[in-house]
GUKOLMAR-766583 format. One record per residue (C-alpha): x, y, z; residue number from 1; residue in one letter. Coordinates in Angstrom, 3 decimals, always signed. Example, Ala and Ser with C-alpha at 12.3 -4.5 7.8 and 13.67 -1.06 7.14 Angstrom:
BEGIN
> +12.300  -4.500  +7.800  1  a
> +13.670  -1.060  +7.140  2  s
This chain:
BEGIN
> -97.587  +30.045  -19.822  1  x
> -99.148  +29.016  -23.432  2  x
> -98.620  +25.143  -24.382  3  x
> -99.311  +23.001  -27.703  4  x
> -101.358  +20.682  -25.728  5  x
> -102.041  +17.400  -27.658  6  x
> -105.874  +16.739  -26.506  7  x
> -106.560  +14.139  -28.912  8  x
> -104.892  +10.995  -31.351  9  x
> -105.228  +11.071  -34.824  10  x
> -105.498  +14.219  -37.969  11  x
> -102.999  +17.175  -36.948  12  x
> -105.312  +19.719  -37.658  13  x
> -107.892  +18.887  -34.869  14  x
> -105.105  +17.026  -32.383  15  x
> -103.483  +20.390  -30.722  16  x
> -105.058  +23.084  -28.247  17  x
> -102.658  +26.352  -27.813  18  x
> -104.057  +26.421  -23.730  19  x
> -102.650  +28.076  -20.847  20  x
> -100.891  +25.707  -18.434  21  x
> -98.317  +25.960  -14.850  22  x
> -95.204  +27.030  -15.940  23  x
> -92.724  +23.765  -15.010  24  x
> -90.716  +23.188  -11.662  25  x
> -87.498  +22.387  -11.402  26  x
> -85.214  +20.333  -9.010  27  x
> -82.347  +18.222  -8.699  28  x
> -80.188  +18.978  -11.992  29  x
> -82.934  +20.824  -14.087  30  x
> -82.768  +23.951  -15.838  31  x
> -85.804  +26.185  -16.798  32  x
> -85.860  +27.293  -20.488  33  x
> -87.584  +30.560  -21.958  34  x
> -88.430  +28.698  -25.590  35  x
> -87.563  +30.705  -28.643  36  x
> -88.590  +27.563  -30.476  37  x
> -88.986  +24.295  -30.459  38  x
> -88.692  +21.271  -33.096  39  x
> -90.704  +18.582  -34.795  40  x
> -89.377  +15.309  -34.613  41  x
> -90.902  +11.820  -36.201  42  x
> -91.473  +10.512  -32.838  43  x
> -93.812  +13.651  -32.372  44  x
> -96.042  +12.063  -35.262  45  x
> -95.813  +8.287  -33.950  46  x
> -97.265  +9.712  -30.750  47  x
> -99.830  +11.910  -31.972  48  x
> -101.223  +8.555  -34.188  49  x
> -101.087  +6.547  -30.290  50  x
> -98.163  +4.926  -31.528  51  x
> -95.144  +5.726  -29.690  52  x
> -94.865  +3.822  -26.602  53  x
> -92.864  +6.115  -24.523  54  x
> -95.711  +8.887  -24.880  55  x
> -97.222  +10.511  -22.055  56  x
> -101.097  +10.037  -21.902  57  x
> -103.558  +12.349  -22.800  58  x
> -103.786  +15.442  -22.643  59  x
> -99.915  +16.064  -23.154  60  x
> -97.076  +18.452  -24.157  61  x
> -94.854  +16.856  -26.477  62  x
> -91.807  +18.064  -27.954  63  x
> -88.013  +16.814  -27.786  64  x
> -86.102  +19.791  -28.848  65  x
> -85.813  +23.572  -27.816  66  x
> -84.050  +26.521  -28.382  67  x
> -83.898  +29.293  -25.720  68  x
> -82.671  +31.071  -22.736  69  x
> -81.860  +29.616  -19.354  70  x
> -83.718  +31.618  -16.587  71  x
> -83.800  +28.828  -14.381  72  x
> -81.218  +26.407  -12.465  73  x
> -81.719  +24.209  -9.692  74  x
> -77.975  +23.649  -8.743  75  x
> -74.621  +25.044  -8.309  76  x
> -73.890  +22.846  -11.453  77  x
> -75.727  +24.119  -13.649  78  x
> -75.077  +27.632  -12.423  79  x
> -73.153  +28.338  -15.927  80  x
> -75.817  +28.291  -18.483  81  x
> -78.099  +30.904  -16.426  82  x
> -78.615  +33.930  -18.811  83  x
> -77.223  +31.464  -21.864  84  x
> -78.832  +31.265  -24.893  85  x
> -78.743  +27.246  -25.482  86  x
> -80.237  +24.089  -27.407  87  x
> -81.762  +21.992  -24.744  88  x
> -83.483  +17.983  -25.718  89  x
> -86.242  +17.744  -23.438  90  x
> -88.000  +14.954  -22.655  91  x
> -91.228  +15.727  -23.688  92  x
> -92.496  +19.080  -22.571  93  x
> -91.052  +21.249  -25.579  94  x
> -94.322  +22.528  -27.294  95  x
> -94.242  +25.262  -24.529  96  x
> -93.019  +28.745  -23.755  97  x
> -91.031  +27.216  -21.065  98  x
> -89.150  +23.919  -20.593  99  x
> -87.451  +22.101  -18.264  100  x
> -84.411  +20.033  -18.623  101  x
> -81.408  +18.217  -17.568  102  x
> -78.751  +20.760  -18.008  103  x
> -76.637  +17.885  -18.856  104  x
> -78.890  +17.951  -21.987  105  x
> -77.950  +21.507  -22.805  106  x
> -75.283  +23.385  -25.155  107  x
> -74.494  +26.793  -25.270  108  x
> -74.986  +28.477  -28.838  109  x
> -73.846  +31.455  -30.857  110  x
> -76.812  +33.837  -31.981  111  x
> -75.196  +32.902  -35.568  112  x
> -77.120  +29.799  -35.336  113  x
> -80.786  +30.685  -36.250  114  x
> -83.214  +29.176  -33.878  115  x
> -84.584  +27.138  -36.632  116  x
> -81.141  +25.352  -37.096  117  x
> -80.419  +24.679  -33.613  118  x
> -83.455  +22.648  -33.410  119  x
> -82.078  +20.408  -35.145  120  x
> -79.034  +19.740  -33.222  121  x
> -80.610  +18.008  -30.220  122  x
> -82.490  +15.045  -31.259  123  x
> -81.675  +14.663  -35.219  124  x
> -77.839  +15.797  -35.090  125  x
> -77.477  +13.890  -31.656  126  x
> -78.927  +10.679  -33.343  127  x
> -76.966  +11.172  -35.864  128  x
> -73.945  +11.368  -34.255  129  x
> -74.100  +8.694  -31.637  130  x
> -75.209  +6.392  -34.539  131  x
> -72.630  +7.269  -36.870  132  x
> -69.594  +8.471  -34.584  133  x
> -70.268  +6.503  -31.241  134  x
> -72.060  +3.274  -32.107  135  x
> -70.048  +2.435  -35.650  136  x
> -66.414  +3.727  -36.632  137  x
> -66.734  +5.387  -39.836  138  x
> -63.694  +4.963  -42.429  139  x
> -62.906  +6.800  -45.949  140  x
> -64.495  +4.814  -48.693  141  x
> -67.090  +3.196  -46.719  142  x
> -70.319  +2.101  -48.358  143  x
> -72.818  +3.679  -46.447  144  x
> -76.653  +3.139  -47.161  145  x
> -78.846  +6.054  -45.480  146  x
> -82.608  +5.989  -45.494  147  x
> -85.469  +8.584  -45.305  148  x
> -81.764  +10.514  -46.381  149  x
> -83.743  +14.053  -46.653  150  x
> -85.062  +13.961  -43.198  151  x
> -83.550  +15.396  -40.296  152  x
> -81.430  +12.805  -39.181  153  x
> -80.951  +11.786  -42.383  154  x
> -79.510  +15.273  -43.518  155  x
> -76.995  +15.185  -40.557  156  x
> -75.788  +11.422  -41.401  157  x
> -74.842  +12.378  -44.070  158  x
> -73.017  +15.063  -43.642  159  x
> -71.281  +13.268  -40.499  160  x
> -70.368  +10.125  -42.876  161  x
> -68.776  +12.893  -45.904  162  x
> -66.597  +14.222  -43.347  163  x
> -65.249  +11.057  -42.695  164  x
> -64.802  +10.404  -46.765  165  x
> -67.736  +7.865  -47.276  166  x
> -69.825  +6.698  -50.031  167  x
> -73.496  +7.757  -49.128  168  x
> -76.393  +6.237  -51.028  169  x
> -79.536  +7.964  -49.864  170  x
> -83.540  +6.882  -50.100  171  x
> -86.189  +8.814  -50.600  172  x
> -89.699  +8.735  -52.314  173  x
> -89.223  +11.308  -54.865  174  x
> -87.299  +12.715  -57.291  175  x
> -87.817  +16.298  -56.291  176  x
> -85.653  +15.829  -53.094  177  x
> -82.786  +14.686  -55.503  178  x
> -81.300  +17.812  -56.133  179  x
> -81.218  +18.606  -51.856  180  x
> -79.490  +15.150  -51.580  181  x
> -76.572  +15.732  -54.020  182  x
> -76.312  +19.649  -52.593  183  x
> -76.231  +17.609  -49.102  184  x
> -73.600  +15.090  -50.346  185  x
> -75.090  +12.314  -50.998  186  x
> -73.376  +10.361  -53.689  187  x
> -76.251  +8.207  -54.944  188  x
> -79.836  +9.212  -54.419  189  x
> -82.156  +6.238  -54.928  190  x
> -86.062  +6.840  -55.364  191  x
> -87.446  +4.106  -53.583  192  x
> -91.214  +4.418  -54.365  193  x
> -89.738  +4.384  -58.578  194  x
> -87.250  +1.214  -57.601  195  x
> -86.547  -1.893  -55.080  196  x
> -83.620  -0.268  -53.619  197  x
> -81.818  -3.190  -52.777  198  x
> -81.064  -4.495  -56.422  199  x
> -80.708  -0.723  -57.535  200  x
> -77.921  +0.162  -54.736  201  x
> -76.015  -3.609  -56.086  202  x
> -76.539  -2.077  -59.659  203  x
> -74.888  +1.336  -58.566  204  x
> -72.133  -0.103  -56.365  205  x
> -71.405  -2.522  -59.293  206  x
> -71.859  -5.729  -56.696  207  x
> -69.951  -3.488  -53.769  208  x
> -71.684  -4.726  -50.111  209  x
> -72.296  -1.963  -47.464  210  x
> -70.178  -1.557  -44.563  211  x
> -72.900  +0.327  -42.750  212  x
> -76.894  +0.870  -43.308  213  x
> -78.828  +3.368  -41.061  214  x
> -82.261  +3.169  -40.864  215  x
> -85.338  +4.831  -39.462  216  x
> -88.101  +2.896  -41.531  217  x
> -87.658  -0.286  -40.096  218  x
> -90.190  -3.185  -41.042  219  x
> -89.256  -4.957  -44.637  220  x
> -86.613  -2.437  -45.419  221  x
> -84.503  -3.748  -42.184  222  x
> -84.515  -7.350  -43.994  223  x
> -83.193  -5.472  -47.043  224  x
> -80.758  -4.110  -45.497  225  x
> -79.223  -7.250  -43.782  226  x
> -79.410  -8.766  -47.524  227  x
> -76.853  -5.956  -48.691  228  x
> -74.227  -5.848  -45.574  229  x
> -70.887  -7.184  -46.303  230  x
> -68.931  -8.859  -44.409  231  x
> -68.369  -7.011  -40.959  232  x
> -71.313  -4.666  -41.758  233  x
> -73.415  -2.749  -39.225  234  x
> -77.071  -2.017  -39.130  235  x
> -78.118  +0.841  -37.205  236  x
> -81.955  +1.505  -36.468  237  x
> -83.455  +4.582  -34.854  238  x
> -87.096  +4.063  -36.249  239  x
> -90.009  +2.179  -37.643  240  x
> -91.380  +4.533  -39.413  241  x
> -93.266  +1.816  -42.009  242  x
> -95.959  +1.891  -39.333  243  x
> -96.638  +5.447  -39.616  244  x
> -100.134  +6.653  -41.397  245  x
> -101.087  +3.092  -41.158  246  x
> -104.650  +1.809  -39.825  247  x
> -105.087  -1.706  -38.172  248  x
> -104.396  -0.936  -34.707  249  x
> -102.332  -4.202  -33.041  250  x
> -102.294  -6.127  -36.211  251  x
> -101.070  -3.499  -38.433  252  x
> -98.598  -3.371  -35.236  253  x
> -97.892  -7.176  -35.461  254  x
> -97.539  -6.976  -39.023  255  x
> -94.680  -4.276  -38.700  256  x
> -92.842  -6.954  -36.269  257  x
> -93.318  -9.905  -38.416  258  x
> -91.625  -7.818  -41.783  259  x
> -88.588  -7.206  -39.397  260  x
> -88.235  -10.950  -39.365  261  x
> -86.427  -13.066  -37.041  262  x
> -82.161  -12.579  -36.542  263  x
> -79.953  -15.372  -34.965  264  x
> -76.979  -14.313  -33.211  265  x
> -75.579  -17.247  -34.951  266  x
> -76.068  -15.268  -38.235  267  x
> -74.437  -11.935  -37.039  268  x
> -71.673  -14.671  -35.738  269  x
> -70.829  -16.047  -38.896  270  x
> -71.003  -12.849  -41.078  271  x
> -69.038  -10.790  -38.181  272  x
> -71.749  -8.316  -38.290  273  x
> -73.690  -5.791  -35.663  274  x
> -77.328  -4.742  -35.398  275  x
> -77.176  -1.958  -33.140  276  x
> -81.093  -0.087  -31.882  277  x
> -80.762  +3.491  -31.218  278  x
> -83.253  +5.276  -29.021  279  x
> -82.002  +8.852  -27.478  280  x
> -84.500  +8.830  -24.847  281  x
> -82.964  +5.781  -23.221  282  x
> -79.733  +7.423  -23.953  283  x
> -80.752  +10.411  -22.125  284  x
> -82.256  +8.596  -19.202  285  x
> -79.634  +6.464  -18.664  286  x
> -76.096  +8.566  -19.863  287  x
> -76.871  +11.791  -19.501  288  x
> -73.188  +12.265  -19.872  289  x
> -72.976  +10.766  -23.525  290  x
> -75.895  +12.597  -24.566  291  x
> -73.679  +16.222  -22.997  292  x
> -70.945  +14.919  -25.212  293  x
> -72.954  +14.151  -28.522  294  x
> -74.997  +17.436  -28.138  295  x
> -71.298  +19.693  -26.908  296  x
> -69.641  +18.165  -30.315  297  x
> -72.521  +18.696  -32.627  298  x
> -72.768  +22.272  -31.720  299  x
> -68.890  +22.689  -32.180  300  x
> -68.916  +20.900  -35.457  301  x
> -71.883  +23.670  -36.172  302  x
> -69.792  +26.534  -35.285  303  x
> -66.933  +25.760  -36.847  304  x
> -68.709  +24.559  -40.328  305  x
> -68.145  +21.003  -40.561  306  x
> -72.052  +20.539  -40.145  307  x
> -74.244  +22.843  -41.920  308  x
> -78.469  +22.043  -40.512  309  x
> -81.525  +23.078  -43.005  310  x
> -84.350  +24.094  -42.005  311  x
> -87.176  +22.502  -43.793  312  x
> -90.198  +24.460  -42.358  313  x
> -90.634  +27.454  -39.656  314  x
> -94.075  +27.494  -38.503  315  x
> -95.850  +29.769  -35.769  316  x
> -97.621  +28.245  -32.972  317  x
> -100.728  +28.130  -34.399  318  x
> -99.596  +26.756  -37.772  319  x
> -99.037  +23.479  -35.219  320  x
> -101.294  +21.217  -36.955  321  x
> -99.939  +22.611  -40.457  322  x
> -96.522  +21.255  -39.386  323  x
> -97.377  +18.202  -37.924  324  x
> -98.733  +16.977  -41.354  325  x
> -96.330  +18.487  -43.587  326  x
> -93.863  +16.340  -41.215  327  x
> -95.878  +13.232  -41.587  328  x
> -96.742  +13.477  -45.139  329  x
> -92.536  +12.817  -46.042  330  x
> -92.728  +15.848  -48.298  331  x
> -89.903  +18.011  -45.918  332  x
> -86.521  +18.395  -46.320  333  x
> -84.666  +18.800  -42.695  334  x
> -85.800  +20.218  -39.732  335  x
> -88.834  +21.639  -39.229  336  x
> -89.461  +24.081  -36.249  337  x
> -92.345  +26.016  -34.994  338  x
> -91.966  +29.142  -32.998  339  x
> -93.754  +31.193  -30.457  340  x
């Protein structure tokens, strides 16, 4: 079979090889995927610039997210989904024709979700809705601060936190995406490059705290965010993406840790509030289960159209590179997903 091998860290356009390499085996509870497509994720760009930690080494397949048909099962269990067409998060191993998986980490889909879509419901929509469904209650009239808002996971936060009657306040570094952030439901679209968010969110909640902040940039912005909770607020962070495109090696590294700051559980103790970390893989390794769950109500909510995913790219497979920095240069709106 044909893989999107990454051979090298650094510039997209010289970091992928399309090379032939042994289709995957399968055991235990695995399922064997025939990959219509697969999706981009941030994590894919973190570990193409060496700086995702949970990356396999050199040369590797990466990829978190496919859509396809099971052609494979290793068990009774997973005897259902054989001949299914179904969105499938992988870990690693995605940029391929074919892809193994948990079939825990499977859903069945309708052909009337494009392949593009259904990308998007494995890693983003998942995040999305263990951050916003399983790890916080949401409530009508919450204040809800949302960051990279245009993004993947940012696209299906909102959405998840407007069907439970919020107040969404989205980031994002340009005015241009404005327009896809009201259409999306965002209430308050902030340009964060143009103004300091924080005092611009006080301005447009006249003085109102948030009752929940998600964020994926991590770094300064996570301080920020702590500064605007109210009373019995909730952090949630599923990224550090303030490191991204940055040179300095360890120190740029060490510089992203020290503009976190340092948190007392005293503070969260006296303010009755949560900082919660988010990371699907451990989610996946750990409660396979709860990922089946996130990724079996996502693609009902899909169905029945309560969520609605954009696609904000399809790319063929040789157009790899082209994605990758179109992904990493913030310009995209939703998912972007690259097919064979």
């Amino acid at each position: 079979m044909k893989a999107a091998v990454l051979t090298k860290l650094g510039d997209a356009s010289k970091a992928f090889e399309i090379r032939e390499v042994a289709k995957p085996t399968i055991s235990g509870f695995d399922v064997l995927v025939k990959v219509e497509a697969f999706g981009l994720n941030f994590a894919d760009v973190m570990a193409r610039n060496g700086l995702y930690k949970d990356a396999p080494p050199l040369p590797s397949i990466l990829g978190y997210d496919v859509v396809g048909e099971v052609v494979e099962v290793a068990s009774d269990a997973a005897k259902h989904l054989l001949g299914k067409r179904v969105v499938s998060m992988t870990r690693f191993g995605g940029y391929a024709q074919y892809a193994k998986t948990d079939y825990r980490a499977c859903a069945i889909i309708s052909d009337q979700i494009n392949a593009a879509e259904a990308t998007a419901l494995a890693t983003q929509y998942c995040t999305a809705y263990y951050a916003a469904y399983e790890c916080v209650s949401l409530h009508e009239g919450d204040q809800v601060l949302i960051h990279a808002c245009a993004g993947g996971v940012g696209t299906a936060l909102t959405q998840l936190a407007k069907n439970k009657g919020c107040i969404v306040y989205g980031t994002s570094g340009s005015d241009e995406k404005f327009e896809y952030l009201r259409n999306n439901g965002v209430d308050f679209p902030i340009n964060y490059r143009k103004v300091n968010y924080e005092s611009e969110l006080i301005k447009l909640s006249k003085g109102k705290k948030l009752d929940v902040a998600f964020n994926s940039v991590g770094g300064k912005s996570f301080k920020k965010d702590l500064s605007l909770l109210d009373r019995g607020g909730k952090s949630v962070i599923y990224g550090a993406a303030e490191r991204a495109g940055k040179k300095g090696g360890k120190l740029a590294t060490l510089g992203l840790v020290w503009n976190f700051g340092i948190l007392t559980p005293i503070q969260l103790l006296m303010n009755s509030q949560g900082v919660i970390g988010v990371n699907m893989l451990r989610i996946a390794d750990y409660k396979p289960l709860v990922l089946q769950r996130c990724l079996e109500a996502v693609v009902s909510m899909t169905e029945e159209g309560a969520l609605k995913p954009t696609t904000g790219g399809i790319y063929n497979i040789d157009q790899i590179g082209e994605a990758h920095a179109f992904l990493e240069s913030r310009k995209s709106t939703g998912k972007i997903a690259v097919t064979w």
